[in-house]
C-alpha positions, 0 to 999 in steps of 0.5 A, a space after each residue: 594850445 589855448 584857442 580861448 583865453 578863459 578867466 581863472 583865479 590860478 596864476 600859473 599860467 597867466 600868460 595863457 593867450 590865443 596861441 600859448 602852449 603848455 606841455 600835456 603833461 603839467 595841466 589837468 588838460 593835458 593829463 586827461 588827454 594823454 589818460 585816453 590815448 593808449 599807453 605807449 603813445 602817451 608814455 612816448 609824448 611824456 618822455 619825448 617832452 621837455 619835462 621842466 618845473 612850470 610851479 613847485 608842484 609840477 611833477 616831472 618823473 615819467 613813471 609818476 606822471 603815467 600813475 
């Protein structure tokens, strides 16, 4: 959840505001979240997840996410 809107030159997610959320999985955030969090809790939140395209480079595979 975004506490801070912070300024970027990426579009993806332009409607980041105080309260947004976006999926661990599909932001650089996320993805060094989950690579601290032992290995079954973190496969459990990806495949617990709506894993849905938020650009044409979202990565939804569960095996190729946990790389």
């Amino acid at each position: 959840m975004y506490l801070i809107p912070l300024q970027s030159n990426k579009t993806a997610f332009r409607t980041a505001h105080p309260g947004f959320t976006v999926p661990l999985y599909c932001t650089s955030t996320g993805r060094v979240l989950l690579a601290f969090c032992p290995k079954e809790e973190a496969k459990d939140i990806i495949e617990n997840s709506d894993r849905q395209k938020h650009t044409p480079f979202t990565i939804t595979d569960v095996d190729l996410i946990m790389r």
